[in-house]
N, C-alpha and C positions, 0 to 999 in steps of 0.2 A: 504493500500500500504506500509507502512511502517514498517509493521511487518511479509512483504510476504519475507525479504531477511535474518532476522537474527535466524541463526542456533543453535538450544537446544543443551546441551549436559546435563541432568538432574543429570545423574551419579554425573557428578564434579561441579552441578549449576555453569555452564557458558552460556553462549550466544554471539556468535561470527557474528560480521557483515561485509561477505566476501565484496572487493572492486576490485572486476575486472582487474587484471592486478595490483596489492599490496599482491601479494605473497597468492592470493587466493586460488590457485590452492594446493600450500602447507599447507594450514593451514585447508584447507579441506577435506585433507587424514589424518592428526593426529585429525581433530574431528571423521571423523570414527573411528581410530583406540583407539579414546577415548570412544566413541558410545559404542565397543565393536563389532564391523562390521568385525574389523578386527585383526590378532597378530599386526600388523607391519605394516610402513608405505610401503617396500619394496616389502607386497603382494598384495598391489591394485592395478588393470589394469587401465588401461591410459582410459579408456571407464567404469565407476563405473556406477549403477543406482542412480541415483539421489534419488530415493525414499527414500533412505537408510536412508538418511539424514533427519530431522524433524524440520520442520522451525515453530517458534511461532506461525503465522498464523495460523498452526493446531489447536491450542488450544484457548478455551473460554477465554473472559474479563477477569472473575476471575482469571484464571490460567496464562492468560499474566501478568495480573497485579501483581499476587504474583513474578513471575519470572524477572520480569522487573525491584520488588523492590528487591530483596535479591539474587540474581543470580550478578556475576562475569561477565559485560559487556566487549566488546574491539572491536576493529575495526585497519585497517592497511590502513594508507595514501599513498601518493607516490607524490612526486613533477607534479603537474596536467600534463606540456605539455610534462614530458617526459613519462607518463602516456598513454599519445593521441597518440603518436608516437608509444609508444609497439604497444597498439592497433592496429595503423593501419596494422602494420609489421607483426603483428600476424593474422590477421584477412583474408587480403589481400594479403600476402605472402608466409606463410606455407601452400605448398600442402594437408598438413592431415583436414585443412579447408575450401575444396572445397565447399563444400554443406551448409556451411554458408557462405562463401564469396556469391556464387550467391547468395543467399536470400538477402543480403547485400545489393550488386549490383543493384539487380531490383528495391529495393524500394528508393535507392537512385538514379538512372536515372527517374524513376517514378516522383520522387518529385522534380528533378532538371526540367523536361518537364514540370509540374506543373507551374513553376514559371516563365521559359522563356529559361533556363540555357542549352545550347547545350551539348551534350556528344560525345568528340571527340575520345572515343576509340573504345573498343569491345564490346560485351554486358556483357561481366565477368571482364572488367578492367576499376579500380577506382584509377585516378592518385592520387597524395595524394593530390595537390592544389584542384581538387575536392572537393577529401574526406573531406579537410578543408574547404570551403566553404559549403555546405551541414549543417556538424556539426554546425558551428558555428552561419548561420541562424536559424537552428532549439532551438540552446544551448542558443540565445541570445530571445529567444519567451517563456518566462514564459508558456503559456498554453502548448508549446511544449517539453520541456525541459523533463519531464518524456516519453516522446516518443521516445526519443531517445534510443539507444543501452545500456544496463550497461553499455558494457565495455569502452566508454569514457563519461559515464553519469558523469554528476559532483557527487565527493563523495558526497557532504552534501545530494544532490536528493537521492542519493541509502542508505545512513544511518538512515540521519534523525535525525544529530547528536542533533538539537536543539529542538529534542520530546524524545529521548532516553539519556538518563543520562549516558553517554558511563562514567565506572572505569580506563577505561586504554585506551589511544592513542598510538599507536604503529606507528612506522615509517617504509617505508621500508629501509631507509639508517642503522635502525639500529636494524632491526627485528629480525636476527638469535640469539641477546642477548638478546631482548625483550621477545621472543618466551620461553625463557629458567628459565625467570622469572614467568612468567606465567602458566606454565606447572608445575614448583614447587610450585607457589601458591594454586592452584588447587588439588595438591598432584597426580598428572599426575606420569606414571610411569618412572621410572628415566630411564629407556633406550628408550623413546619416545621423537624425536628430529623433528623438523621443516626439511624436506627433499629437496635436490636440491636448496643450497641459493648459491646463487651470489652477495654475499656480501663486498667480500672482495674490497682493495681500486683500484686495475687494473680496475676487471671489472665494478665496478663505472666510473669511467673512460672513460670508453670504451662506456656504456649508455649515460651517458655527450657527446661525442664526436658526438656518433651517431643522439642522438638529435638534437643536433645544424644543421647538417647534412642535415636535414630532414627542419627544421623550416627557416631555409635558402632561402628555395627556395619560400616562402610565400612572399608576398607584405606586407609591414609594417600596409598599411591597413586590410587588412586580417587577421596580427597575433596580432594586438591589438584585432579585435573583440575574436580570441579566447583566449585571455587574459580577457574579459570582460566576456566570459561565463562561464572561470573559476576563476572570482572576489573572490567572496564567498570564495572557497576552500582554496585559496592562502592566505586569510587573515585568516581565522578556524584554520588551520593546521600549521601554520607558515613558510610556504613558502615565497620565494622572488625570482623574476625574475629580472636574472641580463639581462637590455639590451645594458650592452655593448658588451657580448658575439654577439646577433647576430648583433651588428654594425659591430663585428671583419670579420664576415663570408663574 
């Protein structure tokens, strides 16, 4: 399991360990365009084959293991519960995600019926108090915890930071510099940049604001537990939950 999510690029010995909503999506098109899949990050369709891509998993003991030791590690964190929040905003809100929202959807009404948990919408609508309780029963159950979805798995569950000897932690507060560092360590081509960052200090801002936003409407009981599923992460990664933000809200 731990070696089913990080990405080869043998050309440049890297291995990259996308994380769901940490600037995945971007750091996925310049490993193509590293691959040699592609010129450019600006010729890839928003629908890529996955296959393209070549995850360690492909490859024998031996060959993970030489790669594992001498390969250029990294991975991209994200403060956990603003993390949860894209998540669900993207998952649940963007129409181009119909056809995984339902998938979504069913197995989470499914496993709320399971337990007792009534569902007072549609069959395709997951309010986010829901969707927060769901998560965080499942997030806070060790045997379930990899059951969950990447996209609000806890990072350490999707990396595996404490098996793989990650070289570089990258952040997303500070990733389009990180990315730059990286690229020329690697000896990456010098007009090959990390695509679509929202970086700057506004739209930080504007993710802070939205978060709180969202986390708001939780019951203190509620968003300790998803404080508790994402312990781990917060303490790895150097995060800190301020709660006096949401005493303010």
């Amino acid at each position: 399991v731990m070696y089913e999510h990080l990405i080869v690029d043998d050309n440049h010995r890297l291995l990259y360990c996308p994380v769901p909503k940490s600037s995945s999506t971007s750091w996925a098109r310049v490993m193509l365009v590293l691959l040699g899949k592609y010129r450019n990050v600006e010729a890839i369709p928003w629908h890529y084959r996955q296959s393209r891509i070549r995850r360690l998993s492909a490859y024998n003991s031996t060959e993970r293991s030489y790669r594992l030791k001498n390969y250029v590690k990294f991975m991209v964190a994200r403060e956990p519960l603003s993390r949860f929040v894209s998540a669900y905003k993207d998952k649940f809100s963007d129409p181009r995600r119909n056809g995984y929202r339902k998938k979504l959807c069913k197995s989470i009404i499914k496993y709320n019926r399971k337990i007792g948990k009534q569902h007072d919408g549609g069959p395709f609508d997951i309010g986010f108090i829901e969707f927060a309780e769901y998560a965080a029963r499942m997030g806070n159950d060790p045997e379930k915890q990899l059951q969950l979805d990447q996209h609000w798995r806890p990072m350490n569950r999707q990396c595996h930071p404490c098996h793989v000897d990650y070289d570089y932690y990258s952040k997303i507060e500070t990733v389009e510099e990180d990315a730059k560092f990286l690229l020329k360590k690697v000896g990456a081509p010098k007009s090959l940049h990390l695509p679509w960052m929202n970086t700057n200090t506004n739209v930080t801002i504007s993710h802070m604001s939205e978060k709180w936003e969202f986390l708001s409407k939780l019951p203190p009981t509620l968003l300790q537990r998803l404080l508790d599923m994402y312990y781990v992460d917060y303490k790895m990664f150097g995060y800190k939950f301020d709660r006096n933000v949401t005493n303010s809200n």
